[in-house]
C-alpha positions in Angstrom: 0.0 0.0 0.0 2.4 2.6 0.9 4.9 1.3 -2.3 1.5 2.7 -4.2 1.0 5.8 -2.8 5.1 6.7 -3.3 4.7 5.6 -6.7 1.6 7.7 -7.3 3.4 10.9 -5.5 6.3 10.0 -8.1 4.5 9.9 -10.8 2.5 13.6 -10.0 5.7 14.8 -9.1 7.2 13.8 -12.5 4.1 14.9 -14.3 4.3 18.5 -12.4 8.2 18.7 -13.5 7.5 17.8 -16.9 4.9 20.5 -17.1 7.2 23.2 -15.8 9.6 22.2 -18.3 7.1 22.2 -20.5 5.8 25.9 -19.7 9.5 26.7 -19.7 10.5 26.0 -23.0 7.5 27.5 -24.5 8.3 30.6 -22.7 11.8 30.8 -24.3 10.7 29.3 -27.4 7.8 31.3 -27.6 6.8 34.4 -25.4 10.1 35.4 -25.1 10.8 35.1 -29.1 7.3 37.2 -29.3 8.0 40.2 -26.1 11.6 40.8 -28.1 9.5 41.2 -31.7 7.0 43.4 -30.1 9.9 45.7 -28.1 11.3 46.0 -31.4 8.0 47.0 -33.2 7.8 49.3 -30.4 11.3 51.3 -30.4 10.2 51.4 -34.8 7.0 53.2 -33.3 9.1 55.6 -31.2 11.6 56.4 -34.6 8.2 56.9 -36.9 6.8 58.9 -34.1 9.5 61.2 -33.5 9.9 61.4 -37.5 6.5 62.4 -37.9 6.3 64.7 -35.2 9.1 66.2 -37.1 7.6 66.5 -40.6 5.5 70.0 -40.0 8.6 71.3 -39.2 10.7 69.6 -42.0 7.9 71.2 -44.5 7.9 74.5 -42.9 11.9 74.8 -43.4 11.5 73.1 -47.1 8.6 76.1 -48.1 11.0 78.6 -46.5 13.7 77.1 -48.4 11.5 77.3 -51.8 10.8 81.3 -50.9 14.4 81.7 -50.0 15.7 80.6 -53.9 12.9 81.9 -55.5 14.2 85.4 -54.0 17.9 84.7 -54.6 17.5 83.9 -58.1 14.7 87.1 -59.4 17.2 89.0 -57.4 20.4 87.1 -59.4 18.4 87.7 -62.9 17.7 91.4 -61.6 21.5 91.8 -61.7 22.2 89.9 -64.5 20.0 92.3 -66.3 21.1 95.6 -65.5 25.7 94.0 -65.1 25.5 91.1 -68.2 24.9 91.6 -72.0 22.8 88.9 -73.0 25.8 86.6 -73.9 25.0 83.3 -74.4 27.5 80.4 -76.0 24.3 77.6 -76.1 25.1 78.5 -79.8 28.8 79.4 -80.0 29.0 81.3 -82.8 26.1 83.3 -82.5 27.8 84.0 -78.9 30.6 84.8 -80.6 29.5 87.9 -82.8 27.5 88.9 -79.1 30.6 89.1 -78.1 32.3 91.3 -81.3 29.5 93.9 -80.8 29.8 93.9 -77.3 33.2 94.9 -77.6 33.4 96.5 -80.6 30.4 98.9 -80.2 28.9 99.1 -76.6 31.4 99.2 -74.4 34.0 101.6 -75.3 31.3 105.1 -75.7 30.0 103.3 -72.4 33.4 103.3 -70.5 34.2 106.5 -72.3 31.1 108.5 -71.1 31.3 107.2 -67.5 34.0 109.1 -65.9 32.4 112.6 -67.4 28.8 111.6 -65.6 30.6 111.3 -62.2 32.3 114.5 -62.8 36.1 113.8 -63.2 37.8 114.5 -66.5 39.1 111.4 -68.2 42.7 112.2 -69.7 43.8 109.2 -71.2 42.1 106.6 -74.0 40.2 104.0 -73.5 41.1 101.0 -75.5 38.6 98.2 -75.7 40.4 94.5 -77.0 38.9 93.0 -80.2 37.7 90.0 -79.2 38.9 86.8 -80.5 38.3 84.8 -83.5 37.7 81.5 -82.7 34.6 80.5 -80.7 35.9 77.4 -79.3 38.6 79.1 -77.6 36.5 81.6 -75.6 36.0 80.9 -71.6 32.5 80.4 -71.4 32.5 80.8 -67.8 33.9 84.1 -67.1 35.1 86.2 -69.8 37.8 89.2 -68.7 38.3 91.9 -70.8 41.0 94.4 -69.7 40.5 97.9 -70.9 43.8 99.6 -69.4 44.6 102.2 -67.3 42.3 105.2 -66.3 43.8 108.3 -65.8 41.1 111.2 -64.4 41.1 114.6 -63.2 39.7 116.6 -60.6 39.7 116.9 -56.8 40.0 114.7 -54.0 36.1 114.4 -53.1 35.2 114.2 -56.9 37.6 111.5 -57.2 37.1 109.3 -54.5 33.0 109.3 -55.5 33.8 108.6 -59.1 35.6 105.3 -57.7 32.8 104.0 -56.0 30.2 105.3 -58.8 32.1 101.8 -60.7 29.4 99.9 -58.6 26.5 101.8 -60.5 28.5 101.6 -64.1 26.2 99.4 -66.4 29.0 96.7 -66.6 30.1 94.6 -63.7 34.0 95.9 -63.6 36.7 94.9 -61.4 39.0 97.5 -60.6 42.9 98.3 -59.5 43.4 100.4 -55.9 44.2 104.1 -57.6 47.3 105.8 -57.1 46.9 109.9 -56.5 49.2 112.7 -57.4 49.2 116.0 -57.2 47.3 118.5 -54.6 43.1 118.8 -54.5 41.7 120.5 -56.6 43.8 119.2 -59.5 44.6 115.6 -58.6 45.2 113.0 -60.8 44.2 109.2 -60.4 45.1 105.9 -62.3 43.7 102.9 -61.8 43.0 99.6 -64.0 39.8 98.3 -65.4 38.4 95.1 -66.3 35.4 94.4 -67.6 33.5 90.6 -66.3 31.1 89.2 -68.3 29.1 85.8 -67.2 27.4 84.2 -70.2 24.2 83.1 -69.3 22.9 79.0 -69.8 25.1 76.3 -71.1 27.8 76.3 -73.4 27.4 74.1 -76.7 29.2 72.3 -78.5 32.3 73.4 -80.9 31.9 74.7 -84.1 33.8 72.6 -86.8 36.6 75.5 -88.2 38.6 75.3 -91.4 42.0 74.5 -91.1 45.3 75.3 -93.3 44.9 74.3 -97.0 44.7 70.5 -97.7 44.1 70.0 -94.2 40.0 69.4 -94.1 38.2 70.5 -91.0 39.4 70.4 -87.6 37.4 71.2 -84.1 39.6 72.2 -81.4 
């Protein structure tokens, strides 16, 4: 009798161990397996949720940003109208004879003219460069064209305004620091000049030139 009841305690006491093990490898195998997938659902959440709390300020900066450019660049073609002939090398031969009459016909009377309107005397000559001849060879991203020295007349006051009246000249120039001589009210100043020029859009592509006799065409 009492062999039967140990046996009957041993076999509960099995069965209960069995089912702990039991619960216990499920809970490794499976709850555990499941609480790490959901506590890494929840720190995505916590990312999305701080993105998204983000995203009416991200748009406000981006619309600001928009504004922003939209100023910048009417402001850019403002300038570009009133400094820049309209020079464009998209074509580069027809930006090539822009470029003849732009410095073959505007912008000597134009340089000439200036110092009188700020009301020095200009008493030397201003010599404009012929422009080149080959399109190809032209730098289409800045072009430089040195117009000498300026030599002017008058006194000290008058002088030093007719320097800084450059920024209002039609043409975006790019001057040397003057040297003065002579007392006020008849001081002299001289000073270099160079004319910038930006072409506007892209540049295209080569135009085919002739070469020496016998020698076909060449593009360089």
């Amino acid at each position: 009798m009492n062999l039967s009841k140990l046996r009957r305690i041993h076999i509960v006491i099995i069965g209960c161990v069995a089912c702990a093990l039991v619960v216990a490898g499920l809970y490794f195998l499976v709850i555990k397996k499941a609480q790490e997938r959901i506590g890494k659902l929840e720190a995505r959440l916590e990312t999305a949720e701080g993105i998204w709390a983000q995203k009416a300020a991200t748009e406000s900066k981006l619309e600001a940003a928009k504004v922003r450019y939209r100023m910048v660049n009417a402001k850019y073609e403002e300038y570009l109208g009133k400094k820049m002939p309209a020079i464009s090398f998209e074509d580069r031969a027809q930006g090539m004879i822009a470029l003849w009459k732009e410095q073959t016909e505007v912008l000597g009377p134009m340089l000439e003219k200036w110092p009188g309107k700020t009301g020095v005397r200009l008493a030397s000559e201003v010599r404009v460069p012929a422009a080149g001849t080959n399109p190809n060879a032209v730098e289409t991203s800045l072009i430089r064209v040195p117009v000498g020295t300026f030599r002017v007349l008058g006194d000290f006051g008058v002088i030093m305004g007719h320097i800084r009246s450059w920024n209002n000249f039609g043409r975006l120039v790019e001057i040397s620091p003057a040297s003065l001589t002579g007392p006020s009210p008849t001081m002299t100043a001289e000073y270099t000049v160079t004319v910038l020029i930006f072409p506007r859009g892209e540049t295209g592509l080569a135009v085919p030139m002739a070469s020496a006799p016998g020698g076909g065409i060449s593009i360089r």
